[in-house]
C-alpha positions in Angstrom: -49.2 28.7 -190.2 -46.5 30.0 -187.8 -47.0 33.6 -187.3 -44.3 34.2 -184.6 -42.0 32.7 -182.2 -39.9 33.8 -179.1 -37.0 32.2 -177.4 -35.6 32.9 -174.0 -32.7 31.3 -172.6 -32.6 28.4 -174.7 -28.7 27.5 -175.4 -26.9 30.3 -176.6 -29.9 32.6 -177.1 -30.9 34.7 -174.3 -33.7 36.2 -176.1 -34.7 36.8 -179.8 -38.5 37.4 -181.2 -39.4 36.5 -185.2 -42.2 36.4 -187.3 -42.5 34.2 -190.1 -44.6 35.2 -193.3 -46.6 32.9 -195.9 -44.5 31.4 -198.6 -41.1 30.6 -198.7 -38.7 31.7 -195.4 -35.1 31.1 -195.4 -32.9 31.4 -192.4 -29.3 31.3 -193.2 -26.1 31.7 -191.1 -22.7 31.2 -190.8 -21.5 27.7 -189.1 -22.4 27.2 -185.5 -23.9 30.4 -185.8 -26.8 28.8 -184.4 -29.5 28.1 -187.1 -29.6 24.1 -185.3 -30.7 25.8 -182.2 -33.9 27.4 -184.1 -35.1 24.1 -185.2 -34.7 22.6 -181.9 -36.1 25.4 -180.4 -38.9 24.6 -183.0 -39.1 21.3 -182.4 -39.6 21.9 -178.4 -42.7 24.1 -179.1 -43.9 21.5 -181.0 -43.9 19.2 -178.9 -40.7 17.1 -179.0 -39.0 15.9 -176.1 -37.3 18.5 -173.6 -33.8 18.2 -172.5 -32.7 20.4 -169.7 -28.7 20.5 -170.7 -30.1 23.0 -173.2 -31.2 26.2 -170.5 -28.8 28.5 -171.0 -26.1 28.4 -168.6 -26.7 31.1 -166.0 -30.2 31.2 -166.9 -33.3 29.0 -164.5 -35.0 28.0 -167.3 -35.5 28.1 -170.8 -39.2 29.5 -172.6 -40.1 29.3 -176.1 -43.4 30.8 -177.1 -45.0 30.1 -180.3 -47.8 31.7 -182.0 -49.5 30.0 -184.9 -53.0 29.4 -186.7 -54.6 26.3 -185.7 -57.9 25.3 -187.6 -58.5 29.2 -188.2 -57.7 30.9 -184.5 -54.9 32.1 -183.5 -53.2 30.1 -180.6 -50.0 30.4 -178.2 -47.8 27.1 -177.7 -45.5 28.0 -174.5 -42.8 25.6 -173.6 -41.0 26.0 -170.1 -37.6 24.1 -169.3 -36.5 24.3 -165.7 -32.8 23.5 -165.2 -34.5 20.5 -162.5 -36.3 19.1 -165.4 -39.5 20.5 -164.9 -41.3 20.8 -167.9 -44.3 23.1 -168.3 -46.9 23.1 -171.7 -49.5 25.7 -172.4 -51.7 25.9 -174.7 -53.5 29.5 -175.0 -52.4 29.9 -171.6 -53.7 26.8 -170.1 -51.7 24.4 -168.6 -52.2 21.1 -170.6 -50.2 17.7 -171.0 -47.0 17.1 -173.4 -49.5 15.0 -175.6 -52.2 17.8 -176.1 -49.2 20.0 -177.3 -48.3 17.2 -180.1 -52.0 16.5 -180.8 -52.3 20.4 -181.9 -48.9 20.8 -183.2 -49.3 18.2 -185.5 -51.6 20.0 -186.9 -49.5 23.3 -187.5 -46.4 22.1 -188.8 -44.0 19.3 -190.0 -40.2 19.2 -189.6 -38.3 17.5 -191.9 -34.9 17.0 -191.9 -31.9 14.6 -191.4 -34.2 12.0 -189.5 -36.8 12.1 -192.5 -34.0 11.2 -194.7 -33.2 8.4 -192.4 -36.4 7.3 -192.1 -37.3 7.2 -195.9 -34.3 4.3 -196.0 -36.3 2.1 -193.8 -39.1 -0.1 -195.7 -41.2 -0.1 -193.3 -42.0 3.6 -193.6 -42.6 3.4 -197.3 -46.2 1.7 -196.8 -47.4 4.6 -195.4 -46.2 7.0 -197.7 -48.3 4.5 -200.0 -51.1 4.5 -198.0 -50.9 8.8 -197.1 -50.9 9.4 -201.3 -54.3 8.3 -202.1 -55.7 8.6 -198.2 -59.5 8.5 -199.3 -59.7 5.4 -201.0 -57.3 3.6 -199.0 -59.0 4.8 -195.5 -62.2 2.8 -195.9 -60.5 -0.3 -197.4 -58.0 -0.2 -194.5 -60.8 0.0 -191.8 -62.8 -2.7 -193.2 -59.4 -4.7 -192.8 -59.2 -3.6 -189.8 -62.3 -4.6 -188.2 -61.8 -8.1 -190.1 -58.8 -8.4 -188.9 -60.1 -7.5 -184.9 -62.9 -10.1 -185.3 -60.7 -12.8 -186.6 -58.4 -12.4 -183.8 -60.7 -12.2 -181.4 -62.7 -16.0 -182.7 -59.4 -17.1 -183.2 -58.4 -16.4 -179.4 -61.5 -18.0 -178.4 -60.7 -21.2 -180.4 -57.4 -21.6 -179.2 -58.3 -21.1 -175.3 -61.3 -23.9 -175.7 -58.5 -26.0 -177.7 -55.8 -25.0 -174.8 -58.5 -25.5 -171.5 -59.6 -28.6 -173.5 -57.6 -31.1 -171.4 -57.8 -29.3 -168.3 -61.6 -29.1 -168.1 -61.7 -33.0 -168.5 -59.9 -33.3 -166.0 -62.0 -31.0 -163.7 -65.1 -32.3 -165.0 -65.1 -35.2 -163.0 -64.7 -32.9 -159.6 -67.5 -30.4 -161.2 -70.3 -33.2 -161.8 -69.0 -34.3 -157.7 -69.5 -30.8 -156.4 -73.5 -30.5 -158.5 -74.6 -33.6 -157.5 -73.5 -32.7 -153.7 -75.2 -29.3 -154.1 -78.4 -30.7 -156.1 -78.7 -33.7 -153.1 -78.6 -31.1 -150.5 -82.1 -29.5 -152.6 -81.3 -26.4 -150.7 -84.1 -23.6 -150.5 -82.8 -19.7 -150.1 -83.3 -18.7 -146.8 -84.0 -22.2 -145.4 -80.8 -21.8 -143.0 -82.5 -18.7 -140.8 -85.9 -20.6 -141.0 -83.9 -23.7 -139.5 -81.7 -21.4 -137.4 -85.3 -20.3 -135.7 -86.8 -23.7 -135.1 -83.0 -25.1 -133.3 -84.0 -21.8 -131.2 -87.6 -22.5 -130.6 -86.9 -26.0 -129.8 -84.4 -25.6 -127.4 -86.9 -23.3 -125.4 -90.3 -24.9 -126.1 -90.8 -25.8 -122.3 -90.0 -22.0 -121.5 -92.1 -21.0 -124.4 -95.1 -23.3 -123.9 -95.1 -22.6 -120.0 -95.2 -18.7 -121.1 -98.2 -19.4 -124.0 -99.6 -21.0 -121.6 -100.0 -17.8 -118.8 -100.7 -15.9 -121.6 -103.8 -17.2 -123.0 -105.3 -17.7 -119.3 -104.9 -14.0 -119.1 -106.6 -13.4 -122.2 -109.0 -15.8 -122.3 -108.9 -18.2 -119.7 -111.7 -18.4 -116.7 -114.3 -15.8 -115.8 -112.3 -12.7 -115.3 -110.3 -12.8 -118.5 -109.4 -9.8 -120.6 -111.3 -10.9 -123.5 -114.6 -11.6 -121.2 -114.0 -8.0 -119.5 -113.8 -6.3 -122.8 -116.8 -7.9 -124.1 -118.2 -6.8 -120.9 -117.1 -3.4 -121.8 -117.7 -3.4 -125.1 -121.8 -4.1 -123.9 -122.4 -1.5 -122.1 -120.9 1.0 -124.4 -122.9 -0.2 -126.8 -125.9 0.4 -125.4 -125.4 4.2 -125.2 -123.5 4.7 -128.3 -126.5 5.5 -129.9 -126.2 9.5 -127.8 -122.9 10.6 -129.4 -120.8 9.9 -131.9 -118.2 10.1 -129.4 -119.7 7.3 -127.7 -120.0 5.4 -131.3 -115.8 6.1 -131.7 -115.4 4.6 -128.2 -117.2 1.5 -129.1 -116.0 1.0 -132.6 -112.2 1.4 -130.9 -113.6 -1.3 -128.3 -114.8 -3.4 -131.2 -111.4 -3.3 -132.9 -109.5 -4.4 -129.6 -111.6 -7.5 -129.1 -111.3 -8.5 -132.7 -107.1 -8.0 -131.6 -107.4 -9.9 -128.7 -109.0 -13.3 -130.7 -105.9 -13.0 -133.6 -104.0 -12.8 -130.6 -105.1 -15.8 -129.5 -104.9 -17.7 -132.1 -101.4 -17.2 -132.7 -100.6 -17.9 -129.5 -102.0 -21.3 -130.2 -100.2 -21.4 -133.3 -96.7 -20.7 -131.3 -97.9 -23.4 -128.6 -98.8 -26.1 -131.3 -95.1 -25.4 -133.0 -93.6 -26.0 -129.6 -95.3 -29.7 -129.7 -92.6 -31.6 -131.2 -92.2 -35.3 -132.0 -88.9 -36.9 -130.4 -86.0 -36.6 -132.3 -86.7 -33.4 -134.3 -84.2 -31.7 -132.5 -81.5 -33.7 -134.0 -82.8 -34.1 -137.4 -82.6 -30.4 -137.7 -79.6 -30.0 -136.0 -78.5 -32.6 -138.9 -79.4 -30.7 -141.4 -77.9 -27.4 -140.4 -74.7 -29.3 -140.2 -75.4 -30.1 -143.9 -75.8 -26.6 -144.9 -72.9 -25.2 -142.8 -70.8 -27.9 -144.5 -71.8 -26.7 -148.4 -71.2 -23.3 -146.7 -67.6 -24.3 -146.1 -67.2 -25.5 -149.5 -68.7 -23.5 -152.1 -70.3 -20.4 -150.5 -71.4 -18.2 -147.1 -74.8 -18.3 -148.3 -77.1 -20.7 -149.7 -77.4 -18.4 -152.7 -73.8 -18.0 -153.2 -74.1 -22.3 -152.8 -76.7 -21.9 -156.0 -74.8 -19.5 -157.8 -71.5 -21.9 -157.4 -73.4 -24.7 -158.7 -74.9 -23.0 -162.1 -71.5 -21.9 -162.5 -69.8 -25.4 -161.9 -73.1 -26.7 -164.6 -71.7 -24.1 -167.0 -68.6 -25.7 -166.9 -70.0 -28.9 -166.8 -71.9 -27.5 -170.0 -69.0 -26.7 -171.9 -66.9 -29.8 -171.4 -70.1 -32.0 -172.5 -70.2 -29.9 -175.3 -66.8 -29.7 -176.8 -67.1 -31.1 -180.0 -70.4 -28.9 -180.5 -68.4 -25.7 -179.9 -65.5 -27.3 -181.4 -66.9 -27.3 -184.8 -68.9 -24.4 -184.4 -65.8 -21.8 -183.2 -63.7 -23.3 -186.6 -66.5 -22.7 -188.2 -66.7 -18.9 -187.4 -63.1 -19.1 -187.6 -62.6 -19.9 -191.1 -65.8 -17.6 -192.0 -63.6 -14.9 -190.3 -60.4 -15.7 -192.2 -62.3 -15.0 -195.4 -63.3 -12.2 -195.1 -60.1 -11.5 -193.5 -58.7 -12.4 -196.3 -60.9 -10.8 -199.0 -60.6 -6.8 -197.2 -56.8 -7.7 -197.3 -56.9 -8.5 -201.2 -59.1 -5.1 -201.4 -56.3 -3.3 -199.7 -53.8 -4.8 -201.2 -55.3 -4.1 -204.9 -55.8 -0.1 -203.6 -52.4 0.2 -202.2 -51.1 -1.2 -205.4 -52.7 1.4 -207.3 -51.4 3.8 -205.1 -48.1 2.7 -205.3 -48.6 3.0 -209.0 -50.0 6.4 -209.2 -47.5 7.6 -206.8 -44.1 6.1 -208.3 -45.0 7.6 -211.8 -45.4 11.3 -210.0 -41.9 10.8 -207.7 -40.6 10.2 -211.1 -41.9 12.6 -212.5 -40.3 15.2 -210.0 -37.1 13.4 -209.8 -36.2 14.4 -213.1 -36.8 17.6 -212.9 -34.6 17.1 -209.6 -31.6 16.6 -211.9 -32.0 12.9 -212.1 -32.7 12.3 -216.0 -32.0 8.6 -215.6 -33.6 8.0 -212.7 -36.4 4.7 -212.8 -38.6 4.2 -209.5 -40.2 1.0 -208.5 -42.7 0.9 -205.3 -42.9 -2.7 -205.1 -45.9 -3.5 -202.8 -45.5 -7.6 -202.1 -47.4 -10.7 -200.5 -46.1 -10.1 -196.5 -45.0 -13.7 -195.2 -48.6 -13.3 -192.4 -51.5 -10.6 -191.9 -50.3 -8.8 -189.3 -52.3 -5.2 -188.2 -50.8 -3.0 -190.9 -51.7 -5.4 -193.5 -50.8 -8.6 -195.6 -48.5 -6.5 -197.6 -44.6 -5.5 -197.5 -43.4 -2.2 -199.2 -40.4 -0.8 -200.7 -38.9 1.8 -202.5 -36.4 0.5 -205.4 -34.5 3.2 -207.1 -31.9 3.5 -210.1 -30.3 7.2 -210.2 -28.3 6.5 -213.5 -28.5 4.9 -216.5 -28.2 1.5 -217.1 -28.1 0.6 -213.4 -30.5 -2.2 -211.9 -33.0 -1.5 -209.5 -31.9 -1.7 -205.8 -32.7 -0.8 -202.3 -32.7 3.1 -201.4 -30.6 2.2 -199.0 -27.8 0.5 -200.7 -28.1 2.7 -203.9 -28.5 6.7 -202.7 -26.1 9.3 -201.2 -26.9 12.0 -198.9 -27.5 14.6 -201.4 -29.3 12.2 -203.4 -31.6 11.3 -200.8 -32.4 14.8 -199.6 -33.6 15.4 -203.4 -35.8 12.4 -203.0 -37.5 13.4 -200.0 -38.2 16.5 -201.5 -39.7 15.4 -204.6 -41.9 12.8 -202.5 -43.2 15.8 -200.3 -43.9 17.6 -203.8 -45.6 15.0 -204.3 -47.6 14.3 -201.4 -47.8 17.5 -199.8 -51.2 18.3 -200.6 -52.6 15.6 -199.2 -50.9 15.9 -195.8 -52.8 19.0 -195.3 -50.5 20.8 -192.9 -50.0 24.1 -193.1 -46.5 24.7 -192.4 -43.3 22.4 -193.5 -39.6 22.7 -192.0 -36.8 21.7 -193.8 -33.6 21.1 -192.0 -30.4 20.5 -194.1 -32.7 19.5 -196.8 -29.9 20.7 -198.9 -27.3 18.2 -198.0 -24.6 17.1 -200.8 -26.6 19.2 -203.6 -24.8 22.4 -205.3 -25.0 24.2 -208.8 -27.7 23.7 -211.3 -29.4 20.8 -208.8 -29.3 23.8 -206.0 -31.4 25.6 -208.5 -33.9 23.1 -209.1 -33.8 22.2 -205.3 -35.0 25.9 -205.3 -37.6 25.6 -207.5 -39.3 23.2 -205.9 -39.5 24.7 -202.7 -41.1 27.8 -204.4 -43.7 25.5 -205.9 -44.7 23.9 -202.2 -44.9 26.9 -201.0 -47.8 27.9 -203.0 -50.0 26.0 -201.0 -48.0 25.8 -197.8 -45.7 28.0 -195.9 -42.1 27.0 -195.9 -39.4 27.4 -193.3 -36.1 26.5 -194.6 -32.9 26.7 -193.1 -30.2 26.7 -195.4 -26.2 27.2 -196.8 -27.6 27.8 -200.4 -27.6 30.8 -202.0 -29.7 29.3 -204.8 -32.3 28.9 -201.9 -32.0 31.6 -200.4 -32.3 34.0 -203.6 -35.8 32.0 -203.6 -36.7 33.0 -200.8 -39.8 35.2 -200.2 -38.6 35.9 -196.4 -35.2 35.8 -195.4 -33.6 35.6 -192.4 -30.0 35.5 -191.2 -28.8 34.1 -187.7 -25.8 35.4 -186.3 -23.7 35.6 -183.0 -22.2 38.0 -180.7 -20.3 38.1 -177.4 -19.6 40.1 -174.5 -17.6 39.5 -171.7 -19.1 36.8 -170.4 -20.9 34.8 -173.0 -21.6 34.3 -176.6 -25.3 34.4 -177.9 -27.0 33.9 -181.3 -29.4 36.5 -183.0 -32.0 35.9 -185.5 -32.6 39.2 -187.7 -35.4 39.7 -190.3 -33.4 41.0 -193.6 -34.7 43.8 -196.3 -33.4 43.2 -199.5 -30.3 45.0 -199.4 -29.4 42.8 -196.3 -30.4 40.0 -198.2 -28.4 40.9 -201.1 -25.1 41.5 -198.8 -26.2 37.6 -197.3 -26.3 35.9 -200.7 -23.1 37.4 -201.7 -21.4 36.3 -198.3 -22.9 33.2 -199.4 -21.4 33.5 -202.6 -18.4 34.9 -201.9 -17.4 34.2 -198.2 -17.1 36.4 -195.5 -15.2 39.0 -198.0 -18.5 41.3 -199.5 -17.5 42.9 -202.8 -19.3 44.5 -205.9 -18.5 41.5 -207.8 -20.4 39.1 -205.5 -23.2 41.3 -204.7 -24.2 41.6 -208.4 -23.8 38.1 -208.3 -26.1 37.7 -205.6 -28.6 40.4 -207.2 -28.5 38.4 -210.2 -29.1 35.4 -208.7 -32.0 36.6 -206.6 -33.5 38.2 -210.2 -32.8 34.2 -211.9 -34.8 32.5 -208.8 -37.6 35.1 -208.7 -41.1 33.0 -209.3 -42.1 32.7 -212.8 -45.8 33.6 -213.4 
C-alpha cells in the first residue's frame, strides 16, 4: 500500500506532501490544475522512464519520495531528476538500479489508465489476461510447455546444423582423413622432440664429450693413484680403528657411502661414453626426423601434443561424416519424439487456457451488465495459432457485442472510449484478486461515462477496494461521493510562477468539491445538498 508521497520540483509543483489511506482515494481538480502531473509523478517513483523537460524550471532537479508497504515493511522509493539527465534511484536509502526500483514497485502498485485501455484493443494482450485469471493451473501446464518447447528447439537446431554442415564436411573429409593419416605415419611419442633435440646435441659434441669421459674416468678410476683406489685406501685404515668411537664408525660409514658414489659415477660415465659411440649416419637420420616433427609442428600444432590433440579432433570429424546417416536417423528420431511431446503440453495448455477463457468471459459478463451494458455478449475466442511459437500454439481475442442484436466483433472495431474504460474495469473486477497487488491507480478511467453508468462506475470501485487500496483520479462527482479519501489538486501563482497544490479534504471541503463538481465553479446551497445527497446515495451498502 502507498502510505505517502512527496514531490519537489517536479513541473509545476515546487513541493506538496500526501498521504494516502486504505480504500477508495479520489483526487479531483479542476482542468490543468495538475492531477496528470500526480500520476506522472507516480509513475516516476515507480519506476517509469525519467524525462528531464519535467524539473521545474528554475529548479536543478526534480525529487519524488515514496513511502509504501512492500511484502510487510515499510520502504522509501526516492527518485532524483537532474536537469543534465542524471537519474538517481534509492531504495531505503540505497542507491540501486532503475530495474530494482521496477522489480519492487511492481510489487506495490499498478497504474492503469489511458494506455491500459489501449492495450486491451490489441489481441495479443488478451492471452494473458487468459492466462493471469486462473494463474495456478495454467502455470504448471505453461512450464511444461515451456521446457518442451526449449528441448525441441534445441534437437531441432542440432538437426538442421548436421543437415546444413552435411555437404561441407564431405567435402573436408577428404582433407581430414589426409591430415590423420600424415599425423598417424609420423607415430609421434609426447616428448620425443626434446629427447631428439638432446641426441642432435650430444652428437654434435661426442668427440668433446668422449675426450672429457675419457679424463674423467682416469681420474676416478684409472691407474694406481686414482680417487677410487685412494678412498679405498682410506676407507682401510679407518676401518680398522672404527671400532674406538663411534665418531670413527660415522667417518667410515660417510667413507663407505662416497666409494659406493664414486662406482655409480662410473658407470654412468660409461653409459654417457657408450651413447657417444654412434654408427655413421645417425646424425642425419635424426636430423631427418626432427625435420618431420617441426614440419607437423607447422601444420597442426607447437607441440607434439597439441599435433595429437589436432588429430583426435580431425578423427571426430572424420567420425561424424562416416556417420551421417547413423546420426541422421537418430537426431529425427529425437526430433519427432520432441515434437510430441511438444505437441501434447501445447494441447494441455491449450485445453486449460480454454477453460480459462471460459470461466473468465462468463464473469466479465457478468460485471458488464451491471456496468450498464444489459445487452452486452462476450466471446474469448482462444484458436489453433498458424506455428508454436514461445507463448504457445494458441491465438486470443476478445469479441464483444454492447447492444442487442449486434454480431460479435473485434473490441477494437466495436467499443468507444467510454465503453472501453467500463470494460477494463469490469476485467480488473474480475481479475483483481488474483493479481495480488496491493495498490491500483486509475487514470481517466472515467472517460466518456456520465449519469447512472457514473454510478455504477462508482460502485465498482468501492467493491475493489475492499481488498485493495484505490487511487483514482477523477472529474466525477458520482466517484468522488464514493470516495473514502478525497483529495483536491489545485493551483496558485505568484509573481513569478504558477504551481499546483494537492490538499487532503474533510468532509465539508469535500462536500463544497462535489458541488463544484456538480455545479461549476459557482458553490450554492442548491448544489451542496446536491452533493451531500449524492455522497449519502454512494455511501457503501453493508
Amino acid at each position: 500500500m502507498i502510505e505517502h508521497i512527496r514531490i519537489s520540483d517536479f513541473a509545476i509543483i515546487k513541493t506538496t506532501d500526501v498521504d494516502f489511506h486504505p480504500g477508495l482515494n479520489v483526487i479531483t481538480g479542476e482542468t490543468g490544475s495538475g492531477k496528470s502531473i500526480i500520476i506522472e509523478a507516480m509513475s516516476l517513483a515507480l519506476g517509469a522512464r525519467a524525462d528531464s523537460s519535467l524539473v521545474r524550471r528554475g529548479a536543478d532537479k526534480a525529487r519524488i519520495q515514496m513511502q509504501a508497504e512492500l511484502d510487510g515493511e515499510s520502504c522509501i522509493i526516492t527518485r532524483e531528476l537532474s536537469r543534465n539527465g542524471r537519474n538517481l534511484c534509492r531504495l531505503n536509502g540505497d542507491l540501486v538500479s532503475l530495474s530494482q526500483v521496477q522489480e519492487a514497485a511492481c510489487r506495490i502498485a499498478d497504474i492503469h489508465g489511458q494506455y491500459d485501455n489501449q492495450a486491451l484493443l490489441d489481441p495479443e494482450r488478451h492471452m494473458e489476461l487468459v492466462d493471469a485469471y486462473r494463474r495456478e493451473e495454467i502455470r504448471p501446464k505453461f512450464q511444461a510447455f515451456t521446457s518442451a518447447y526449449v528441448n525441441y528447439k534445441a534437437v531441432r537446431g542440432r538437426l538442421n546444423k548436421l543437415l546444413h554442415d552435411e555437404r561441407e564436411n564431405r567435402r573436408r573429409a577428404d582433407l581430414c582423413r589426409y591430415e590423420r593419416e600424415e599425423i598417424d605415419n609420423a607415430q609421434l611419442r609426447d616428448g620425443e622432440d626434446t629427447e631428439l633435440s638432446e641426441r642432435i646435441s650430444v652428437l654434435k659434441n661426442s668427440e668433446k664429450i668422449f675426450q672429457a669421459m675419457s679424463l674423467a674416468q682416469e681420474l676416478l678410476s684409472g691407474g694406481e693413484e686414482n680417487a677410487e683406489a685412494m678412498i679405498g685406501q682410506a676407507e682401510s685404515q679407518i676401518d680398522s680403528v672404527a671400532a674406538y668411537s663411534s665418531e670413527l664408525k660415522d667417518i667410515s660409514a660417510l667413507l663407505n657411502g662416497v666409494s659406493a658414489d664414486l662406482q655409480e659415477l662410473n658407470e654412468r660415465i660409461r653409459t654417457v661414453m657408450d651413447k657417444t659411440d654412434f654408427q655413421p649416419g645417425e646424425v642425419d637420420q635424426v636430423i631427418s626426423r626432427m625435420d618431420l616433427i617441426d614440419s607437423l609442428k607447422s601444420k597442426y600444432g607447437r607441440s607434439i601434443k597439441e599435433i595429437l590433440s589436432y588429430r583426435d579432433r580431425i578423427a571426430g570429424e572424420l567420425e561424424l561424416v562416416e556417420n551421417f546417416e547413423e546420426q541422421k536417423a537418430a537426431l529425427e528420431k529425437q526430433t519427432k519424439e520432441a515434437l510430441d511431446i511438444l505437441k501434447e503440453k501445447t494441447a494441455e495448455l491449450t485445453e486449460a487456457r480454454q477453460r480459462s477463457a471460459q470461466q473468465l468471459q462468463e464473469a466479465i459478463v457478468r460485471e458488464l451488465h451491471d456496468l450498464n451494458f444489459p445487452y452486452a455478449r462476450l466471446q474469448i475466442s482462444v484458436e489453433k495459432a498458424p506455428a508454436i511459437t514461445s507463448s504457445g500454439g494458441d491465438t486470443c481475442e476478445f469479441l464483444i457485442s454492447t447492444n442487442k442484436g449486434e454480431p460479435l466483433k473485434s473490441l477494437a472495431k466495436t467499443v468507444s472510449g467510454g465503453e472501453i474504460s467500463r470494460i477494463m474495469l469490469a476485467i480488473k473486477n474480475v481479475t483483481g484478486d488474483d493479481d495480488q497487488i496491493p495498490t491500483m491507480i486509475f487514470d481517466e478511467i472515467d472517460t466518456g461515462i456520465s449519469g447512472v453508468t457514473a454510478s455504477v462506475v462508482a460502485r465498482k470501485l468501492q467493491q475493489i477496494a475492499k481488498n485493495h487500496q484505490i487511487l483514482c483520479i477523477t472529474h466525477l462527482p458520482q466517484i468522488a461521493a464514493a470516495a473514502d479519501t478525497n483529495y483536491r489538486i489545485y493551483k496558485d501563482s505568484d509573481d513569478d510562477a504558477t504551481y499546483s497544490h494537492i490538499q487532503l479534504l474533510n468532509e465539508e471541503q469535500k462536500t463544497d468539491e462535489i458541488a463544484r463538481l456538480l455545479g461549476g465553479d459557482a458553490v450554492t446551497n442548491l448544489t451542496r445538498k446536491s452533493a451531500e445527497e449524492l455522497i449519502r446515495a454512494m455511501r457503501p451498502h453493508d
